[in-house]
gemmi code that builds the backbone of each chain (N, CA, C; Angstrom):
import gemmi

chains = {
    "A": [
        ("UNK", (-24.656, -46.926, -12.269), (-25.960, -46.262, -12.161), (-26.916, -47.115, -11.323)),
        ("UNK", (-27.699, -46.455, -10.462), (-28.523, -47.032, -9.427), (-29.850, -47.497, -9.916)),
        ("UNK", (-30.379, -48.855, -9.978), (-31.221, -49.533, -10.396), (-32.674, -49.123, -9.466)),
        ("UNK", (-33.024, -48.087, -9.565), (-34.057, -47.598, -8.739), (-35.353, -48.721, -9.420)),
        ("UNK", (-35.413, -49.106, -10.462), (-36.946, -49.920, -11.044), (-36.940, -51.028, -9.891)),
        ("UNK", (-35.662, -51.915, -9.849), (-35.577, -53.033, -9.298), (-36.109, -52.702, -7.890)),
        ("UNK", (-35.558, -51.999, -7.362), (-35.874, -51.038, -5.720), (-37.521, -50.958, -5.479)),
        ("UNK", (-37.755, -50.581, -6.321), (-39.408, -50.330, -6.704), (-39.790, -51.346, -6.593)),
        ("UNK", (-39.500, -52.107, -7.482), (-40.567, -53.225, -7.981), (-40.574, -54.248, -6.548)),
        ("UNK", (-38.869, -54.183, -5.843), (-39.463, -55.260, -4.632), (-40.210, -54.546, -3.448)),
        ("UNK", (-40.091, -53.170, -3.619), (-40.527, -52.844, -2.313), (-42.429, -52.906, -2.632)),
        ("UNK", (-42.293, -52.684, -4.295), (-44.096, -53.247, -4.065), (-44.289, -54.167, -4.112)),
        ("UNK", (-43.384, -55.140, -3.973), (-44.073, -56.938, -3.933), (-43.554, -56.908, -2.214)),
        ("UNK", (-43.322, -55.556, -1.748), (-43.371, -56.002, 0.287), (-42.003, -57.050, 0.510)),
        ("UNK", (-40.810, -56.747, -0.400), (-40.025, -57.877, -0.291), (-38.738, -57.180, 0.216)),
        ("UNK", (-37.992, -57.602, 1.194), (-36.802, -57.187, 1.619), (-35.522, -57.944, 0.900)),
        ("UNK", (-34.577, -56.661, 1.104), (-33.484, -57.732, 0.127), (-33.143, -59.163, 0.703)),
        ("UNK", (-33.235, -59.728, 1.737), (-32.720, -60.391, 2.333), (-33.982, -61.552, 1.601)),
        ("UNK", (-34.928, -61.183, 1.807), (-36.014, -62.014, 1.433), (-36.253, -62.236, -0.377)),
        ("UNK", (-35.601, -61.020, -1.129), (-35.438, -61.566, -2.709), (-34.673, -62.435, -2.704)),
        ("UNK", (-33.598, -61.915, -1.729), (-32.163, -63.087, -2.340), (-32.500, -64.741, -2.067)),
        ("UNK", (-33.045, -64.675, -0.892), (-33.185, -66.084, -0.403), (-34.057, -67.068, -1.345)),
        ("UNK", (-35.084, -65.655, -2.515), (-36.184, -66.616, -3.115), (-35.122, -66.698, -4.184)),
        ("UNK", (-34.376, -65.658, -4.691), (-33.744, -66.284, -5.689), (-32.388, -67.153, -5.578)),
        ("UNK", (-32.008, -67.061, -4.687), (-30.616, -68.085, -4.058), (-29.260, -67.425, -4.261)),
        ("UNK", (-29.786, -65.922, -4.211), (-28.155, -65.625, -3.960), (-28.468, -64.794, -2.454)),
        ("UNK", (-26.821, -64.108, -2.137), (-26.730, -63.059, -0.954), (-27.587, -61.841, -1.186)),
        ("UNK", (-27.919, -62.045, 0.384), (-28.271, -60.266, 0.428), (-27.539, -59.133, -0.409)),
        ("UNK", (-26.235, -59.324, -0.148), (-25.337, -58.345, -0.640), (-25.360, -58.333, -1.868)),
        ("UNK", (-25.159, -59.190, -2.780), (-25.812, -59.349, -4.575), (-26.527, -58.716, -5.191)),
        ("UNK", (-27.956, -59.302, -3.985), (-29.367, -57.886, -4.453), (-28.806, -56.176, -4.416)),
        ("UNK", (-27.799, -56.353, -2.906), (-28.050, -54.989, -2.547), (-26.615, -54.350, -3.575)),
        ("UNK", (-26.139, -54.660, -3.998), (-24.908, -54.291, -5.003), (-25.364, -54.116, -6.645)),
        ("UNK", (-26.098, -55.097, -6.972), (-27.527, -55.046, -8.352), (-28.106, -53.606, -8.218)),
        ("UNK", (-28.846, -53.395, -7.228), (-29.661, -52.165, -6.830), (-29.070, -51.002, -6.735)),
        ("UNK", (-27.486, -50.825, -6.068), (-26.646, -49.885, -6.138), (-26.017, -49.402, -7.773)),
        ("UNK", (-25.929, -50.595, -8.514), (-25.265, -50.744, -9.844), (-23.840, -50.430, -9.786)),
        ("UNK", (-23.911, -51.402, -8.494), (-22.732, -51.650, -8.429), (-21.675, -53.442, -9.042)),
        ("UNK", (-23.154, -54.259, -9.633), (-22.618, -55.245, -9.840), (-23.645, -55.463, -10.969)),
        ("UNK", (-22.659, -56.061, -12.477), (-23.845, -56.435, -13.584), (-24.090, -57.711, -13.461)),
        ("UNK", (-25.315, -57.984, -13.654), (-25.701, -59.778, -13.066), (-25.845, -60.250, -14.347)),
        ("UNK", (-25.664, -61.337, -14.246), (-25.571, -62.113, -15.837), (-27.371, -61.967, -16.130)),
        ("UNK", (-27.590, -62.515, -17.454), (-28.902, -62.978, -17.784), (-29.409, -64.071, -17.411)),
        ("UNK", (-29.533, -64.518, -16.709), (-30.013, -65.897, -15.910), (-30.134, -65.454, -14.717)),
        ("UNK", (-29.375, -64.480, -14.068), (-29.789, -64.172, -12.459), (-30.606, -63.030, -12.958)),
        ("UNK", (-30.868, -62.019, -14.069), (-31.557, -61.050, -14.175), (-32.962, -61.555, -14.675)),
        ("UNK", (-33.291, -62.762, -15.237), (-33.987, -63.583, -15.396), (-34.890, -63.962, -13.909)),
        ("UNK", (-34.298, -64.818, -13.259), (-34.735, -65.225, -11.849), (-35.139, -64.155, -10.670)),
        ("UNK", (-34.559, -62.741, -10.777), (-34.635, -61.540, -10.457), (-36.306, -61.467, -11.187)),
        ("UNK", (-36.480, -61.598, -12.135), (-37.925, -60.938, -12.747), (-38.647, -61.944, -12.390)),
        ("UNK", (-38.792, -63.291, -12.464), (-39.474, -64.180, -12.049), (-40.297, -63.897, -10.385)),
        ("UNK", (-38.907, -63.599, -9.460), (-39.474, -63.337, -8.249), (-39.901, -62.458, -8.501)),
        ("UNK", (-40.117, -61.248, -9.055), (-40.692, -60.210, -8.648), (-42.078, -59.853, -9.541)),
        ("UNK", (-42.438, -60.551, -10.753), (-43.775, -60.926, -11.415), (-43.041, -59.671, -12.536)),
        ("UNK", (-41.853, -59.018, -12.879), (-41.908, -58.331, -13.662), (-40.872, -58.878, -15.460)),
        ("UNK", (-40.638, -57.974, -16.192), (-40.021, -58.775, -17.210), (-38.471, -57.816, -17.439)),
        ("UNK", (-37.737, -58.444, -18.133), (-36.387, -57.638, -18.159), (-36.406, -56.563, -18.424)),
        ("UNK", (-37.347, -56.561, -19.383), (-37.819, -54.513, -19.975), (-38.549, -54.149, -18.314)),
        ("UNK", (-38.900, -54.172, -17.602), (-39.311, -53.903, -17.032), (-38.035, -53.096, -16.035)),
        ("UNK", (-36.867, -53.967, -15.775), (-36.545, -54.050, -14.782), (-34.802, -53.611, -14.915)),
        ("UNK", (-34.423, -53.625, -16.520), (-33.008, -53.857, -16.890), (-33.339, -52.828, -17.776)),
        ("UNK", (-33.846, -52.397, -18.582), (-33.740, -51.764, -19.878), (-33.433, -50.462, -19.372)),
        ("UNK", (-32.139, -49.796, -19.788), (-32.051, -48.099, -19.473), (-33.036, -47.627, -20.620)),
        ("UNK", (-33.376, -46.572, -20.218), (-33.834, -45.650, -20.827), (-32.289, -43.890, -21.028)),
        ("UNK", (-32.839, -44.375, -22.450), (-31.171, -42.753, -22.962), (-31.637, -41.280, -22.206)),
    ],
    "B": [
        ("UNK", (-46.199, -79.046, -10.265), (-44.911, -80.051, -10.159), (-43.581, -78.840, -9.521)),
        ("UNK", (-44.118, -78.912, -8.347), (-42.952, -78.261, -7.952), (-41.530, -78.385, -7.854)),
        ("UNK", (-41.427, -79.950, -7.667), (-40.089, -80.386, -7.587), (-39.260, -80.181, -8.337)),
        ("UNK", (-39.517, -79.659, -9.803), (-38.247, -79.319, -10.356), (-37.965, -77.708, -10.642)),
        ("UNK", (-39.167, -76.970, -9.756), (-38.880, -75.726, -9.704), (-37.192, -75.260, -8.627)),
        ("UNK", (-36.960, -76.102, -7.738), (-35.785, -75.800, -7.924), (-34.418, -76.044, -8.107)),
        ("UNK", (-34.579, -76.682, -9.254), (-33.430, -76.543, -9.995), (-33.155, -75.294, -10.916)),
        ("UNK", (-34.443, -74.528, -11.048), (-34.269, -73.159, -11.883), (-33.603, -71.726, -10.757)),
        ("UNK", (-32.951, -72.231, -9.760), (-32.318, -71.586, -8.759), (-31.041, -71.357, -8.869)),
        ("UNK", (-30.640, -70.069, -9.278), (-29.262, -69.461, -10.011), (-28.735, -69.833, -8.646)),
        ("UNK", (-27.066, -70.185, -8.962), (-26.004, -70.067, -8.370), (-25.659, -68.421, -8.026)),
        ("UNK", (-25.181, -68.058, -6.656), (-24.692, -66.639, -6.978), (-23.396, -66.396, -7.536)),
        ("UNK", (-23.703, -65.904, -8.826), (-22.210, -65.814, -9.638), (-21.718, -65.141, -9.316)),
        ("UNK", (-22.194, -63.735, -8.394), (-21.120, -62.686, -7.702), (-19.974, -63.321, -6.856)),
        ("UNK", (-20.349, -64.391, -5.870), (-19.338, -65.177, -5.385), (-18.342, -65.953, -6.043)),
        ("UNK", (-18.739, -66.385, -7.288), (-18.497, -67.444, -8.024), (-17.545, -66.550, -8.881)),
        ("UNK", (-17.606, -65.237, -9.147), (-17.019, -64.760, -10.160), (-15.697, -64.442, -8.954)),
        ("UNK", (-16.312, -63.535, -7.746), (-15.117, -62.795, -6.742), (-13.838, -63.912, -6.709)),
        ("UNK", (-14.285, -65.514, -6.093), (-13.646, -66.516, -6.048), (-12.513, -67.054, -7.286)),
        ("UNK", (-12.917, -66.976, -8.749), (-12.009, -67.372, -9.336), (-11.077, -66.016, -9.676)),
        ("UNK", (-11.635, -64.767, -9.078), (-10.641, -64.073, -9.276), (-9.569, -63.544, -8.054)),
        ("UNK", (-10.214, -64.349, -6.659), (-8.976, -64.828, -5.882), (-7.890, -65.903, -6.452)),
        ("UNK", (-8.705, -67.105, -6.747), (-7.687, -68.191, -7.440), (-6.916, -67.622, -8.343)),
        ("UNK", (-6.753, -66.756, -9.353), (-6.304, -66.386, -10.185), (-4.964, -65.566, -9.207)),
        ("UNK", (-5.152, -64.414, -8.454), (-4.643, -63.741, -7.613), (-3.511, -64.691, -6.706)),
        ("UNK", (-4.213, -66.028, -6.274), (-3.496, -66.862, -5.623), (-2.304, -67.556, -6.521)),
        ("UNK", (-2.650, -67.524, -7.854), (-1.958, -68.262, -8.946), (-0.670, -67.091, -8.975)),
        ("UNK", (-0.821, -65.969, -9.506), (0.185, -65.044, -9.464), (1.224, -65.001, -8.854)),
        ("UNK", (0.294, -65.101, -7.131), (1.286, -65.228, -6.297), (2.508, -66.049, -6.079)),
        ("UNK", (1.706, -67.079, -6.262), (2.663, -68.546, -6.477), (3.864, -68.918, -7.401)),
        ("UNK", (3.189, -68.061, -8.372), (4.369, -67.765, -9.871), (5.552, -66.615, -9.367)),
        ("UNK", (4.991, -65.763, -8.600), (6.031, -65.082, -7.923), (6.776, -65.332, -7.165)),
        ("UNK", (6.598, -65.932, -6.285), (7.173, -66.253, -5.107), (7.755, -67.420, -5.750)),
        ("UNK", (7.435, -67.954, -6.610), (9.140, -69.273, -7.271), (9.639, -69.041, -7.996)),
        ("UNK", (9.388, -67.865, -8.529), (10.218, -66.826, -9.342), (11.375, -66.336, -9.053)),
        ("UNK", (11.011, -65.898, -7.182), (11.475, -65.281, -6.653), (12.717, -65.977, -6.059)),
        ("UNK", (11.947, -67.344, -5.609), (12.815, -68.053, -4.747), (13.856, -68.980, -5.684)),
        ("UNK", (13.867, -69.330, -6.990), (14.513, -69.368, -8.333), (15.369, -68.573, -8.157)),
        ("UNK", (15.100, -67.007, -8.078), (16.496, -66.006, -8.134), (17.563, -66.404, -6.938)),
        ("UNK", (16.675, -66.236, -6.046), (17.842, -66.063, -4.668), (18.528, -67.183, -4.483)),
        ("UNK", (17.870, -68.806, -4.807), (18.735, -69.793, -4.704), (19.683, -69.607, -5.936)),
        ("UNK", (19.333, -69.205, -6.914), (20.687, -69.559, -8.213), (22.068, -68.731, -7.597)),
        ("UNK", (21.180, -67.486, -6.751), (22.908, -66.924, -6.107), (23.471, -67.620, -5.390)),
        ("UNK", (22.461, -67.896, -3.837), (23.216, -68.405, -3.081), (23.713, -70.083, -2.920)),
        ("UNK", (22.495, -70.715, -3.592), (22.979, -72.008, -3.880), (22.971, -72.879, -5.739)),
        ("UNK", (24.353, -72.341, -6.109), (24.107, -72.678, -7.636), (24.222, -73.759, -8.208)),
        ("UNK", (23.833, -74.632, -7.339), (23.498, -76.657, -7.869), (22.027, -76.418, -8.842)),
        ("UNK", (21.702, -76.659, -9.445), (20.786, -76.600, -10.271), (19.472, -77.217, -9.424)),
        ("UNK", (19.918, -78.722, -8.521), (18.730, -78.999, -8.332), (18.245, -78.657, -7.138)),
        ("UNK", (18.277, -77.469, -6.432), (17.784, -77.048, -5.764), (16.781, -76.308, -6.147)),
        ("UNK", (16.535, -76.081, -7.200), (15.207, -74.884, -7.993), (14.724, -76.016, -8.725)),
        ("UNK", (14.203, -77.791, -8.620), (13.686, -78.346, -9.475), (12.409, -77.852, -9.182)),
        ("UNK", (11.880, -78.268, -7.680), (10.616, -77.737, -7.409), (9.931, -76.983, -7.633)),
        ("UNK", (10.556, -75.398, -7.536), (9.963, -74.721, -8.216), (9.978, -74.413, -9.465)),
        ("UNK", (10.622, -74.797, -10.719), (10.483, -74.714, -11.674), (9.871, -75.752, -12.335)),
        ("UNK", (9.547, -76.850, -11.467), (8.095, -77.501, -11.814), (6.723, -76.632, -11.690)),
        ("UNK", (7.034, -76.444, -10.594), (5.723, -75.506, -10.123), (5.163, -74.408, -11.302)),
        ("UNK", (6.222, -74.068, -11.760), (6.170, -72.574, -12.449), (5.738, -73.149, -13.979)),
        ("UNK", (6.204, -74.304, -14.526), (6.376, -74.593, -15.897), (5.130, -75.797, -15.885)),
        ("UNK", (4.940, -76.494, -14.538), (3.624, -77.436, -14.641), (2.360, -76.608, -14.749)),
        ("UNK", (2.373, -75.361, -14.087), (1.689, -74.550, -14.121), (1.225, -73.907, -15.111)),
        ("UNK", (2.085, -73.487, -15.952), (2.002, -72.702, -17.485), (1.626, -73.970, -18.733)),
        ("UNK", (1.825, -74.877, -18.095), (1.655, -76.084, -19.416), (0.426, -76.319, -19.140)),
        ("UNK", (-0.428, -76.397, -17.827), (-1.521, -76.761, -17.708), (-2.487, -75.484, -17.985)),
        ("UNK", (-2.015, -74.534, -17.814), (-2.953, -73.181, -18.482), (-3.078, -73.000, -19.804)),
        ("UNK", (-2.428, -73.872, -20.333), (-1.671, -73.474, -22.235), (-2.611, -74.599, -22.720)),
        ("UNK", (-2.422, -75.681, -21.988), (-2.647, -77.579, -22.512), (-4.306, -76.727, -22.387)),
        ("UNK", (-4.945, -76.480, -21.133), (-5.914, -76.375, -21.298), (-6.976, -75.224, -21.687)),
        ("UNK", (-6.505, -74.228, -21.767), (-6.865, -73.399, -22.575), (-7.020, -73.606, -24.436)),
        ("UNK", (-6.092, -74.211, -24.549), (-6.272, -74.715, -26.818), (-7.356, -75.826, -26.318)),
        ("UNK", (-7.448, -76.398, -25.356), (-8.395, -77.457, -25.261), (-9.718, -77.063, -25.459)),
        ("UNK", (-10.037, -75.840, -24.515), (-10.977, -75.637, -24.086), (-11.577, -74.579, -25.619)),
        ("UNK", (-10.616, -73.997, -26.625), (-10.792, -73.128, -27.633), (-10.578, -71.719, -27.494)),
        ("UNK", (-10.382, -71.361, -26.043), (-10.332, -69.743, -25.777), (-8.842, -69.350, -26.449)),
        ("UNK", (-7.773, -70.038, -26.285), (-6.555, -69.282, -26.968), (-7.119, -68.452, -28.318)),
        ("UNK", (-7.963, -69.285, -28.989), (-7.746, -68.801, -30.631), (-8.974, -67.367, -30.148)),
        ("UNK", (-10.085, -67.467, -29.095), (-11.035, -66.617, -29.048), (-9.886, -65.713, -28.646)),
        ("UNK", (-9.265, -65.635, -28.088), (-8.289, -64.297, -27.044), (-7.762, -63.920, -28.369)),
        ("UNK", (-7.024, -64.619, -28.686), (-6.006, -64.047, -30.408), (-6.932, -63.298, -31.123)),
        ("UNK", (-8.611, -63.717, -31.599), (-9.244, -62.880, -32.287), (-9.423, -61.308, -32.003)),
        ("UNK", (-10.052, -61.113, -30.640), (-10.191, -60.278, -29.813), (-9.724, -59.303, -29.787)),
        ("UNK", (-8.223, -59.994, -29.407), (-7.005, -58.938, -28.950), (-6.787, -58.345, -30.627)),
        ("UNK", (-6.588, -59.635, -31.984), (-6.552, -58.148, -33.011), (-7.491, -57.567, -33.235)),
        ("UNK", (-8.857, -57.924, -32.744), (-10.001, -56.672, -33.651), (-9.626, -55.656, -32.848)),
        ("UNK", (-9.106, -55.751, -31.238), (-8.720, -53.879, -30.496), (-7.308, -53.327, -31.086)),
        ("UNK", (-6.724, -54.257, -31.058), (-5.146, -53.811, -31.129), (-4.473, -53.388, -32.501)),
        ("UNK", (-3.746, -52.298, -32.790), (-2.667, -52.260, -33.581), (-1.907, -53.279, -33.868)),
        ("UNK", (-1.269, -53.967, -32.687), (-0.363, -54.988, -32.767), (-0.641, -56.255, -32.666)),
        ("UNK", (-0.938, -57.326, -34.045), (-0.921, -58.471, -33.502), (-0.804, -59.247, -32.546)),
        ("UNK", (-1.110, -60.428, -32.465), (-1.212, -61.255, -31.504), (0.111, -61.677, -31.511)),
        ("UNK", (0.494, -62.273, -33.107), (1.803, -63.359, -33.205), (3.516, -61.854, -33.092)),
        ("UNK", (2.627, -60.738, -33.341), (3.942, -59.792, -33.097), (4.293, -59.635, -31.702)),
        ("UNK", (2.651, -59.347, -30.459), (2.946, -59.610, -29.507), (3.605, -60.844, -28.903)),
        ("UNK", (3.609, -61.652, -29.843), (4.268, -63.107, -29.244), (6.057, -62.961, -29.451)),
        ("UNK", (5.960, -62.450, -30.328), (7.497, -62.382, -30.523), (8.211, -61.043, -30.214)),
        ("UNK", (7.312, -60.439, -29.434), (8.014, -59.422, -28.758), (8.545, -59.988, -27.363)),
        ("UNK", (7.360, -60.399, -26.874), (7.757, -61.357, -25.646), (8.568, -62.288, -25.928)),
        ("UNK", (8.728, -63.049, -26.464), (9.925, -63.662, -26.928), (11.363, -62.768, -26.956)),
        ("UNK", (11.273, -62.030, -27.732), (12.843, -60.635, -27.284), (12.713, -60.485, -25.749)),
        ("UNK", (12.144, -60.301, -25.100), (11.917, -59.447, -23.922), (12.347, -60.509, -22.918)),
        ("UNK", (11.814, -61.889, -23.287), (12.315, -62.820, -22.085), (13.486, -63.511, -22.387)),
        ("UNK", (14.518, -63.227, -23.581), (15.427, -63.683, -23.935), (16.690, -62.292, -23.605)),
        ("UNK", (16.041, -60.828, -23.581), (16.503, -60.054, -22.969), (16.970, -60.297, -21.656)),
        ("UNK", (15.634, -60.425, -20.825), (15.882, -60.704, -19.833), (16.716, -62.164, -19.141)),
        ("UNK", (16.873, -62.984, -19.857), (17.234, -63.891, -19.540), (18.822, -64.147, -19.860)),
        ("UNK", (19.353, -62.920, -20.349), (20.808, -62.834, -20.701), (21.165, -62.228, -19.568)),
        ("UNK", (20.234, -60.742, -19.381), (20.776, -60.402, -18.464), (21.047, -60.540, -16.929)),
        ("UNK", (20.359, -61.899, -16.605), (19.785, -62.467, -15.708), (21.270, -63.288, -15.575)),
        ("UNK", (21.552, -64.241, -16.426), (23.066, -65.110, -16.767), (24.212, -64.268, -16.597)),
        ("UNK", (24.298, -62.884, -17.193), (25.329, -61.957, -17.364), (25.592, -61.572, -15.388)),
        ("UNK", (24.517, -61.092, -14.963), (24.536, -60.768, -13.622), (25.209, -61.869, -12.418)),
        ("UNK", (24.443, -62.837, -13.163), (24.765, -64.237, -12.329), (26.115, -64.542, -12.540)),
        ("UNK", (26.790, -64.788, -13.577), (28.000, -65.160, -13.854), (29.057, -64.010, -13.136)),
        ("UNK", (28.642, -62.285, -13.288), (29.208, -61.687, -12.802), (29.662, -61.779, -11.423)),
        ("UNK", (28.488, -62.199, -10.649), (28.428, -62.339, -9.059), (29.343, -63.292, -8.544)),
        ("UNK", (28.968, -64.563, -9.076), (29.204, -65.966, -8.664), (30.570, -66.100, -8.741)),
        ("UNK", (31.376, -65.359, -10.047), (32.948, -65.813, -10.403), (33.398, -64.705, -10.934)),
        ("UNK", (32.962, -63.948, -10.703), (33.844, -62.341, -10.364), (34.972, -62.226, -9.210)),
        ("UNK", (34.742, -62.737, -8.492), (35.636, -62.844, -7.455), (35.772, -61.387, -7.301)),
        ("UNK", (34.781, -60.252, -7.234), (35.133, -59.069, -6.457), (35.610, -58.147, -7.137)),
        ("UNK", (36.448, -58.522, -8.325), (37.322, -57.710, -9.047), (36.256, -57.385, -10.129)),
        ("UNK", (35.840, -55.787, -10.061), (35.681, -55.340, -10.990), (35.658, -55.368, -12.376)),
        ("UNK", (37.198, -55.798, -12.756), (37.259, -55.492, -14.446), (36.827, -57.425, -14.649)),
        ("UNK", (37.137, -57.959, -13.653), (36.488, -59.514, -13.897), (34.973, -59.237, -14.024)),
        ("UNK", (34.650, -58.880, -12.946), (33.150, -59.286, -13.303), (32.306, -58.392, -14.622)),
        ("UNK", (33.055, -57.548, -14.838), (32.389, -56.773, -16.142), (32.858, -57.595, -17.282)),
        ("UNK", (33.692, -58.251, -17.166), (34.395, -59.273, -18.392), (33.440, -60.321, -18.164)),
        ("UNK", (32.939, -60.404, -17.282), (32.062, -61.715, -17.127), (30.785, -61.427, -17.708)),
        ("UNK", (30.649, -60.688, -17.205), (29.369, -59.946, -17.275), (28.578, -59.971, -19.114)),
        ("UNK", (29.982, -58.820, -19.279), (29.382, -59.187, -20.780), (29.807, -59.922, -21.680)),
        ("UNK", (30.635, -60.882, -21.612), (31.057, -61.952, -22.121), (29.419, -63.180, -22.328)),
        ("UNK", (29.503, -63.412, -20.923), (27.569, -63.967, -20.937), (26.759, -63.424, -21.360)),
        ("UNK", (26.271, -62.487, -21.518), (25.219, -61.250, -21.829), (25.402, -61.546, -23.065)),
        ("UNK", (26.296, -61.284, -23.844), (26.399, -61.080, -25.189), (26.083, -62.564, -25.931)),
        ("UNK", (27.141, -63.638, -25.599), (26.566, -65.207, -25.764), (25.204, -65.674, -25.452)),
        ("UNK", (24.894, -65.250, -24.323), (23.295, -65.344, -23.987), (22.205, -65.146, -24.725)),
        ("UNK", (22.211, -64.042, -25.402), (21.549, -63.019, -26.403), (21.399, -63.518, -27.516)),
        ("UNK", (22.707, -64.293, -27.928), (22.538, -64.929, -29.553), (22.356, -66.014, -29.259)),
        ("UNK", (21.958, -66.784, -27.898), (21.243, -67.942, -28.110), (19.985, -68.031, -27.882)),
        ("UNK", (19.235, -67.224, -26.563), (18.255, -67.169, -26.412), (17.056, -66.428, -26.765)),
        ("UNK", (17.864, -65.271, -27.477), (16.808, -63.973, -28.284), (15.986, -65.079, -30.032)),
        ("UNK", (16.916, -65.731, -30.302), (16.489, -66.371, -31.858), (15.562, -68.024, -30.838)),
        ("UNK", (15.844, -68.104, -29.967), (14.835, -69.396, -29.299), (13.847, -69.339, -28.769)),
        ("UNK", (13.895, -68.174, -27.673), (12.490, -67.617, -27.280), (11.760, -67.343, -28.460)),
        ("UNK", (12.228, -66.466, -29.875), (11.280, -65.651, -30.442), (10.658, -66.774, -31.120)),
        ("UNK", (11.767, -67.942, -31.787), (11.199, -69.382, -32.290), (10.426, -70.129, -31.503)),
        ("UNK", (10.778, -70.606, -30.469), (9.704, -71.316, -30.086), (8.291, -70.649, -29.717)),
        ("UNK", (8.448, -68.976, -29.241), (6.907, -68.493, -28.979), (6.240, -68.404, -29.867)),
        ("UNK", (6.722, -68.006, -31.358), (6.078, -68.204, -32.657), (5.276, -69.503, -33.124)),
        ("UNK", (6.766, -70.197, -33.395), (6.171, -71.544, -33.273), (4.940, -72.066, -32.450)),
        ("UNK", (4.986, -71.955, -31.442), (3.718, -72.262, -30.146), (2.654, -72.026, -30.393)),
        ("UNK", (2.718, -70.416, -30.440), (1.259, -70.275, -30.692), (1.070, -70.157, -31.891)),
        ("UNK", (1.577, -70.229, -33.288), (1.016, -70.603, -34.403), (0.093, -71.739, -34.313)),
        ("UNK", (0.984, -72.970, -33.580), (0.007, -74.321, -33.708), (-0.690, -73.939, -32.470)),
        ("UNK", (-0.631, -73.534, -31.332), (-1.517, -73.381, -30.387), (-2.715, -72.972, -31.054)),
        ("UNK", (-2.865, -72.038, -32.169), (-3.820, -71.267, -32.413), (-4.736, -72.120, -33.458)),
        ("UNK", (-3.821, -72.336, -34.261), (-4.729, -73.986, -35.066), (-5.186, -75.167, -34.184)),
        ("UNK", (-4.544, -75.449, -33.316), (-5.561, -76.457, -33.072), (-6.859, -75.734, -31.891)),
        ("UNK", (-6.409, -74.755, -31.406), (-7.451, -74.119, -30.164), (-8.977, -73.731, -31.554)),
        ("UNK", (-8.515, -73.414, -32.740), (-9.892, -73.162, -33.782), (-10.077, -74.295, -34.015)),
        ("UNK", (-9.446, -75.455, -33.704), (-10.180, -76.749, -34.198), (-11.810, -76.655, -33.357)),
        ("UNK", (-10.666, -76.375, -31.930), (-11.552, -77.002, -31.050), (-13.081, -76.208, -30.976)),
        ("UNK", (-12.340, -74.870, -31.030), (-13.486, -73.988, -31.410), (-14.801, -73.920, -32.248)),
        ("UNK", (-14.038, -74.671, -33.549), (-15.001, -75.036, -34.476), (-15.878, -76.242, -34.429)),
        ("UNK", (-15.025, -77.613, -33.838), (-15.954, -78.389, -33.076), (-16.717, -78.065, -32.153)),
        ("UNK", (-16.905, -77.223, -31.199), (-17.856, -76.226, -30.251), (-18.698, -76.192, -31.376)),
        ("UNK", (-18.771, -75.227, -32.311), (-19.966, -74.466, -33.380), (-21.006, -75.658, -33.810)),
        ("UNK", (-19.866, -76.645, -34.049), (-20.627, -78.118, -35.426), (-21.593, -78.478, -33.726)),
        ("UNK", (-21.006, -78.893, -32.661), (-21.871, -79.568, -31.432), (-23.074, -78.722, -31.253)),
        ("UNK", (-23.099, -77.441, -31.375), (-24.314, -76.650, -31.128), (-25.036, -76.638, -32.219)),
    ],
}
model = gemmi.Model(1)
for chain_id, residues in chains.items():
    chain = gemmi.Chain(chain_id)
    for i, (resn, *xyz) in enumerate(residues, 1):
        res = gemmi.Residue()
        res.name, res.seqid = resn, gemmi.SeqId(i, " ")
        for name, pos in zip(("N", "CA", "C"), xyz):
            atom = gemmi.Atom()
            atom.name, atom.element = name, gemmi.Element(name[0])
            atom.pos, atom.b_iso = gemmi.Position(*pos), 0.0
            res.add_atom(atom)
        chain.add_residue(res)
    model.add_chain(chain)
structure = gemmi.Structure()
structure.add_model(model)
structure.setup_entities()
């Protein structure tokens, strides 16, 4: 399932994937595979994911049923 | 104090994860291919020590996945696991595999013996055949199933030692 919050949340902090990944230290492709839901990121990169982006895991991870 | 802001800089585990599951992939391979090359020399060249190498390879390999796995405590976590999903035990799965590679390993001798000193003749090599097969069977079906039992019984006690020393350290 496609992580549209995450999508959101960087495109309102003006941030390109290339430019999350680099603040958080992984690949472009990471972000862009996260965002697809195509890859589950541990809690420590979903962590550092919210940090860069000023939001919190509920924010950004929590499905809604 | 910026300076130790980055050390709070994740590794990318997507790489980190893809990678040990090449190594793993690479490991397979390796087990195959001296598996492989094990078979074809026992036909064509049946001195024993021509397959030392690789049956170092194959058995240094499995001792160091075994040695360090009870080390590390995951054997006894995998054994839990596998019975809370499974019907079938862990130690039944152990001694099934045990039949299965003592199966196979008769019929592996039975074939071999057939080939090697059959000399061509038919009713020889079926005399060979199962003459080995059958001897094979009652030695290696009651050794495999013993020693895999055996193994991981204590494999599994001491891998909860270790396990449980993990719990007391945290």
């Amino acid at each position: 399932m496609k992580n549209i919050k995450l999508k959101m949340a960087r495109v309102e902090k003006d941030l390109s994937q290339e430019e999350l990944a680099q603040i958080v230290g992984v690949s472009r492709q990471t972000i862009g595979l996260i965002e697809l839901g195509k890859y589950n990121p541990s809690l420590s990169l979903c962590v550092a994911i919210c940090k860069a982006l000023s939001r919190t895991l509920n924010d950004l991870f929590w499905e809604e049923d | 104090m910026n300076w130790f802001k980055k050390n709070s800089v994740v590794e990318d585990e997507r790489i980190v994860n893809l990678k040990n599951k090449l190594y793993k992939e690479v490991y397979v391979l390796i087990m195959v291919i001296c598996s492989i090359s094990v078979i074809i020399k026992s036909f064509m060249q049946p001195e024993a020590e021509s397959v030392w190498l690789e049956m170092l390879i194959i058995v240094g390999g499995s001792l160091y996945f075994g040695i360090r796995s009870v080390g590390l405590g995951i054997y006894s976590d995998e054994v839990e696991v596998h019975d809370q999903r499974s019907k079938i035990s862990f130690s039944k799965r152990t001694a099934i595999w045990g039949l299965i590679i003592g199966v196979i390993l008769a019929l592996y001798f039975g074939i071999r013996s057939a080939v090697l000193y059959g000399n061509g003749n038919s009713a020889t090599e079926i005399k060979y055949f199962l003459s080995v097969f059958i001897f094979s069977l009652i030695i290696y079906i009651p050794l495999f199933v013993g020693v895999n039992i055996v193994t991981h019984y204590g494999a599994n006690k001491m891998s909860q030692k270790m396990s449980k020393d993990d719990d007391l350290d945290a």
